[in-house]
Backbone bond lengths (Angstrom), bond angles and torsions (degrees), N, CA, C in turn:
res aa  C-N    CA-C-N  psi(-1)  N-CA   C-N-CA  omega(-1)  CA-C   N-CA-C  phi
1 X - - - 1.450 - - 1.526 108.24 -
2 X 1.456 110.11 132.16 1.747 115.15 -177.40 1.475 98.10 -100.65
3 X 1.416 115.87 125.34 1.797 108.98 139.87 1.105 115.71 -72.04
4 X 1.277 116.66 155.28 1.667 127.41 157.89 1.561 123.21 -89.79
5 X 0.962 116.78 119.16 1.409 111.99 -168.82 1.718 100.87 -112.31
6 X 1.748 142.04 130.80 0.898 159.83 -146.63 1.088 81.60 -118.46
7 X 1.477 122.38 144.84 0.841 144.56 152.08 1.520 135.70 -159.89
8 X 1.458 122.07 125.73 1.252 111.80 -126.17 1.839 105.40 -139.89
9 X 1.506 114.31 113.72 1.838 121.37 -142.24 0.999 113.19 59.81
10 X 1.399 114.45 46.92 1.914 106.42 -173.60 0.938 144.52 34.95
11 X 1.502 113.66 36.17 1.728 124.48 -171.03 2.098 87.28 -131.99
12 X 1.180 92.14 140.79 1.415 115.69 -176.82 1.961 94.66 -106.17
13 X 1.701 105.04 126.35 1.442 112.83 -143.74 1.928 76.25 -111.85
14 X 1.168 105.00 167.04 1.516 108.23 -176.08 1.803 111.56 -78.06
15 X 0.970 109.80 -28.21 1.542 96.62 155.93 1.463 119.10 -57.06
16 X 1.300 119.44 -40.70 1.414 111.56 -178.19 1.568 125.81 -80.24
17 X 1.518 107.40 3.39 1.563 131.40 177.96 1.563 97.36 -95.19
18 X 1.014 120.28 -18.04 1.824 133.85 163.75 1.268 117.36 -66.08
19 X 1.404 108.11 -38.44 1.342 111.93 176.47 1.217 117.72 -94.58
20 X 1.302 130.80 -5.15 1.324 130.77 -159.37 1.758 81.23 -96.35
21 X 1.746 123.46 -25.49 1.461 109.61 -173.78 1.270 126.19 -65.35
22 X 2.179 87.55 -32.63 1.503 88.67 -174.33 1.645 131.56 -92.63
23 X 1.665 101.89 1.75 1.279 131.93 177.80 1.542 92.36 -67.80
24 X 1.291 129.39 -38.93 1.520 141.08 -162.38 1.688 94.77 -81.96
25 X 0.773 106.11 -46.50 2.130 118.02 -160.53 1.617 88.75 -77.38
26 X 1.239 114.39 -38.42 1.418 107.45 -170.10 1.513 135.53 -85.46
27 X 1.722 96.90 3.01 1.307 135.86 -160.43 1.676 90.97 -112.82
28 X 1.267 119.05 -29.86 1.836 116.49 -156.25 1.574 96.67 54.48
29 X 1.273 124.53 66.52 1.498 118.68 129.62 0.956 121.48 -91.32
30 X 1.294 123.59 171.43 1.662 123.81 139.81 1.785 116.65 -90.51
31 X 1.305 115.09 161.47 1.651 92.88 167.72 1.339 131.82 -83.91
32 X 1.959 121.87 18.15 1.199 131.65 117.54 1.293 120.49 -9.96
33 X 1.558 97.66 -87.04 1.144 107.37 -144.28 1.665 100.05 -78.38
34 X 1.394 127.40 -11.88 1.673 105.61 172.84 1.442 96.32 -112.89
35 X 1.301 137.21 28.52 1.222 134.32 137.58 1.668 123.05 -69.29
36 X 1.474 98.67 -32.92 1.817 98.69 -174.14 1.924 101.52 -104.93
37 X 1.363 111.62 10.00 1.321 110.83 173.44 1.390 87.74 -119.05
38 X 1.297 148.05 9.60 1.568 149.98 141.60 1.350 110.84 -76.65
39 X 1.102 113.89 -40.35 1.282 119.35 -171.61 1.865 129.11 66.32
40 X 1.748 84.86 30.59 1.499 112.78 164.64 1.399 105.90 -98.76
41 X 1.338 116.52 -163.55 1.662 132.17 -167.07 1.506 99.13 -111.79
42 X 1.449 108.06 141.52 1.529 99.18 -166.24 2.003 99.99 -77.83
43 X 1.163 106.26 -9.57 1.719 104.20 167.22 1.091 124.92 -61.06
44 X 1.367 93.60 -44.82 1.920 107.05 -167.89 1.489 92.27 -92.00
45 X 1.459 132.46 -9.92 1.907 108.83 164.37 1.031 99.88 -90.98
46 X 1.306 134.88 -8.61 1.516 123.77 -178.89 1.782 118.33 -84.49
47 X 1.240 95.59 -27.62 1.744 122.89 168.97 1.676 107.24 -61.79
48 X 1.653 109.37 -53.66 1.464 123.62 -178.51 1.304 102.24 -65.53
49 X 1.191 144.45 -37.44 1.284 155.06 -156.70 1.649 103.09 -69.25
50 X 1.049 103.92 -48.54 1.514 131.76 -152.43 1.850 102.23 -85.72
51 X 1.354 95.95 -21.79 1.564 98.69 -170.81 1.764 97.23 94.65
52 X 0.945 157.53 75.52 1.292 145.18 178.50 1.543 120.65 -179.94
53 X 1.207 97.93 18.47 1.831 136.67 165.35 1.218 126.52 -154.06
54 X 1.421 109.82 139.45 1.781 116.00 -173.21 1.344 89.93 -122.04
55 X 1.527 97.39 138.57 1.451 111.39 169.93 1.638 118.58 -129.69
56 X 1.868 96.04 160.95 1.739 81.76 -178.50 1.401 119.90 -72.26
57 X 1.301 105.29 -170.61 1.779 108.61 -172.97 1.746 119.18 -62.30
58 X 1.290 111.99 -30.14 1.408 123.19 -176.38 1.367 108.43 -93.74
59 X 1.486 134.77 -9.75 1.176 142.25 143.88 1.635 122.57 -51.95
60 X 1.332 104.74 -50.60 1.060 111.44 176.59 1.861 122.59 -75.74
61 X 1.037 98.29 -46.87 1.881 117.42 162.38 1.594 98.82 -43.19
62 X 1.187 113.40 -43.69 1.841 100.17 -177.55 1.259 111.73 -102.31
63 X 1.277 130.66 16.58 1.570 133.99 168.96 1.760 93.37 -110.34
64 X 1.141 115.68 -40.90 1.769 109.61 170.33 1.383 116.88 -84.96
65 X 0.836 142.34 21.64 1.610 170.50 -155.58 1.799 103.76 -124.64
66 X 1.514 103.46 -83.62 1.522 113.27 151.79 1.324 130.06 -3.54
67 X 1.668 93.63 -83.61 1.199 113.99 -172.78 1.608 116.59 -78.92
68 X 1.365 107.49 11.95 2.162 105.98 -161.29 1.091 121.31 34.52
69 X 1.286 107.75 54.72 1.350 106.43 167.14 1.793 113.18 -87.54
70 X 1.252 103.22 159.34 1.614 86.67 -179.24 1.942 71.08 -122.80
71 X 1.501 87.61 153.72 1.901 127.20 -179.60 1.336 118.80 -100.43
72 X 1.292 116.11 95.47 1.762 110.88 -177.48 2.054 86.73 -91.27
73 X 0.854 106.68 155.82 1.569 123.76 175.87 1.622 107.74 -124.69
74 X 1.375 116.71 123.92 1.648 115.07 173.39 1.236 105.78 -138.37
75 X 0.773 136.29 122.56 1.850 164.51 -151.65 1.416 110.72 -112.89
76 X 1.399 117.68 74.63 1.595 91.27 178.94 1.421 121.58 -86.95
C-alpha cells in the first residue's frame, strides 16, 4: 500500500513529516531499520522524522523509496 505525500515548492511541511511516521508504523519498521536501508544515521532520520532536518532531494527519494511512498509534486 502507497501513501501519497503532497508536497508543495519542494519543501516537505510538518504534517507531511506525520506521515512519513505513519508510512513507517504501517510498514513495521523501526527508524533503524529505514535509516540503514536510507543509508542515513538513525539520529539524523529520527531528527528528519520529527521535522528538525532538511534533506537533499535524493535523500529524501531513498527514505520515500523505503517507505513506498508515492510523491505528487505541486509547484505553485
Amino acid at each position: 500500500m502507497n501513501m501519497i505525500l503532497s508536497i508543495s515548492n519542494f519543501q516537505i511541511t510538518l504534517l507531511s513529516f506525520k506521515k512519513l511516521k505513519k508510512a513507517r508504523e504501517k510498514l513495521g519498521l523501526t527508524q533503524k531499520q529505514v535509516s540503514e536501508k536510507a543509508g542515513v544515521s538513525t539520529n539524523w532520520y529520527s531528527r528528519f522524522e520529527r521535522g528538525e532536518e532538511n534533506a537533499l532531494q535524493e535523500t529524501r527519494d531513498a527514505i520515500l523509496k523505503v517507505l513506498k511512498v508515492k510523491v505528487e509534486y505541486k509547484v505553485k
